[in-house]
C-alpha positions, 0 to 999 in steps of 0.5 A: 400461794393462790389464796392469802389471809394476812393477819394485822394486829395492833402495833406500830408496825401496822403499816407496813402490812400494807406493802406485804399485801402489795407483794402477795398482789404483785405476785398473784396472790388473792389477799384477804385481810383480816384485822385485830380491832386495835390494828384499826387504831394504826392502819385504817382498814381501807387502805387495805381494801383499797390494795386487795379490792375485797373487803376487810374482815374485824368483826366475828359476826357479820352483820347480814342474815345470811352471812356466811360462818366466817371463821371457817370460811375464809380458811376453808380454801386458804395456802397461807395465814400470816400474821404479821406484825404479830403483837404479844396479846395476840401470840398469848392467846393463840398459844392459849388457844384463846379466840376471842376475835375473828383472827384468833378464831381463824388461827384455831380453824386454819389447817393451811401453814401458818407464819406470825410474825412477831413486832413489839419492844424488845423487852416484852420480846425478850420476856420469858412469857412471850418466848414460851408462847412463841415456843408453844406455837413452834411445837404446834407447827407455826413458822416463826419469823424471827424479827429484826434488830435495830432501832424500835418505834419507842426509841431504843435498840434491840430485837424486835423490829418487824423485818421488811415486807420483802423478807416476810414475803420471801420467808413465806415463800420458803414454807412452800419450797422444797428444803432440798439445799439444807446444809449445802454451803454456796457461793453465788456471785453477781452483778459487774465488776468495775476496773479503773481507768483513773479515779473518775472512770472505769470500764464495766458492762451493763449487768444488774446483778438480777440474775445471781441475786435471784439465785442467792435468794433461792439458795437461801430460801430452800435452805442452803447457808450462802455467801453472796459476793456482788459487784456494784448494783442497786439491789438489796440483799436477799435475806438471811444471805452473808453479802460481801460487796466488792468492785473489780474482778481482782477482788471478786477472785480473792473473796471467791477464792478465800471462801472456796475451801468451805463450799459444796456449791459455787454459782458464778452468775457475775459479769466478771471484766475479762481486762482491765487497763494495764497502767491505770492512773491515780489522777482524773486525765484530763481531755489535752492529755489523754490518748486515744490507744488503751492499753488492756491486760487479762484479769484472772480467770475465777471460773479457770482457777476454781476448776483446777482444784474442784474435788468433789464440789458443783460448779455452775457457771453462766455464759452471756453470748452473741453468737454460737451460743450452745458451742462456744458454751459446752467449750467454756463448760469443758475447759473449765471443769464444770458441771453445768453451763447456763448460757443465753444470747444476750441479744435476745429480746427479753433476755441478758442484762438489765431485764426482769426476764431471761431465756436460758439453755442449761448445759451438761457435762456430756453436751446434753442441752435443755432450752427453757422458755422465756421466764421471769428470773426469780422463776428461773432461779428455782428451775437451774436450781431444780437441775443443780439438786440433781448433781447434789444427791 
């Protein structure tokens, strides 16, 4: 998406449009701003000229004599027009085909994807009227975001919340994406396990959770139905994935194992311990009567159990190393069943744990080896992903 223009209408949600414009910034699109003259009642417009550095379009006309037609101009080369918040006034009349103001016009001279985000009381939302009209707009090929539940800016619960700016941004993003995994049912797993010492220790490694995070959302975002199960991290789920939270490798193995029957795709991504303390207590020990020798059994392992009763399903696991990397890769690879190993050396600068960026080499069933360069995980999510659809047709 090079070039957005992102809709504001007048609700009470306005603002948060301006952290949606920060996250088409951040990831290098060009925003430009177009604005509903009661928008300006909740946001003022230059906060976001501020945030896109251009100017903020609300009037029709502009008010230079050689000003270009505007309502075609700054669709003419757009990706993407979003609308969002997306009050009820303004879904009337674009189901209407009403424009009486520059972002309605736009709408109608727009033939770039368009995504409107509706926000508003979930009455109105509920009502017939606005359910015809978000309906009309779907059958004309707008992308509806449905909005969120909870508590509403006039007190009460129901639907009608605008979902976050990172939901939004990534439902725009899956307009663009291929809808290559429809109806595949995943499991990704991600971040570390924690296995108990006593009731105030544990041991753990230094996974994030990044990496399995990034590819539950890109499972999620080119249509697949996914259950994230994540060991402990700070990270928020993507959207429109079912997480379940769990802390020790024990019950990461039963949830995977649990879900396993219903899954065509399963990607372990997490750090799963591979021990865990054989006589943990229930008491924090004290320093005076502590001892230096820690006794350690094996966890069991998932990746082993799964390949044992694989049938016809994709296992994709992933292989942290610090030294032969690609061989002791391919063995984990074979041993295990598995399809496709992706497997990096954590001791590479800008790779392994708790860094935005990984550098991978994605191994097949006969040994066949491919080295991707150094790149964001969001972006390398698609790229194993780009690679797993393969094994799928």
């Amino acid at each position: 998406m090079k070039k957005v223009i992102l809709g504001v209408t007048g609700g009470i949600a306005a603002y948060k449009a301006a952290e949606l414009a920060r996250i088409f910034i951040r990831s290098g699109s060009n925003v430009q701003v177009v604005m509903t003259e009661a928008a300006t009642e909740f946001i003022a417009p230059l906060t976001f000229q501020t945030l896109t550095t251009r100017p903020v379009y609300i009037k029709m006309y502009a008010e230079r004599s050689d000003a270009e037609i505007r309502h075609i101009d700054l669709v003419a080369d757009a990706d993407l027009l979003v609308i969002a918040p997306a009050t009820a006034n303004t879904i009337a009349k674009m189901a209407c085909g009403l424009a009486d103001n520059l972002l309605t016009t736009l709408y109608l001279a727009a033939t770039c994807p368009v995504v409107v985000v509706p926000s508003m009381n979930v009455n109105m939302f509920e009502n017939r009227a606005v359910q015809d009209n978000l309906e009309k707009l779907e059958e004309r090929g707008c992308h509806i975001m449905d909005p969120d539940s909870g508590e509403l800016a006039c007190g009460v619960y129901g639907r009608g919340r605008m979902p976050e700016p990172s939901d939004i941004y990534a439902y725009c993003r899956s307009v663009f994406l291929p809808d290559d995994f429809k109806g595949i049912k995943s499991i990704v797993t991600a971040g570390p396990t924690r296995e108990p010492l006593d009731p105030v220790r544990f041991l753990s490694n230094p996974s994030t959770g990044l990496m399995g995070y990034a590819l539950a959302r890109a499972l999620s975002e080119r249509g697949a139905d996914v259950i994230l199960i994540s060991g402990p991290t700070h990270l928020n789920p993507p959207a429109g994935v079912k997480i379940i939270n769990v802390t020790t490798a024990e019950e990461m193995y039963e949830s995977v194992v649990s879900n396993y029957s219903r899954a065509n795709l399963v990607i372990k991504a997490a750090a799963v311990s591979d021990f865990r303390p054989l006589e943990p207590v229930d008491h924090k020990v004290k320093k005076n009567e502590a001892g230096l020798l820690l006794k350690l059994t094996h966890n069991r392992d998932i990746l082993d159990e799964l390949g044992r009763s694989k049938n016809n399903k994709i296992l994709v696991g992933f292989a942290a190393e610090t030294g032969d990397t690609l061989k002791n890769a391919h063995k984990k690879l074979l041993n295990k069943n598995l399809d496709l190993m992706v497997a990096n050396d954590i001791s590479d600068p800008g790779a392994g744990f708790a860094v935005k960026t990984n550098r991978v080499s994605i191994i097949s069933r006969d040994g066949e080896v491919e080295q991707l360069p150094l790149m964001d995980k969001e972006e390398l999510a698609h790229e194993i992903l780009n690679r797993i659809v393969k094994l799928l047709q």
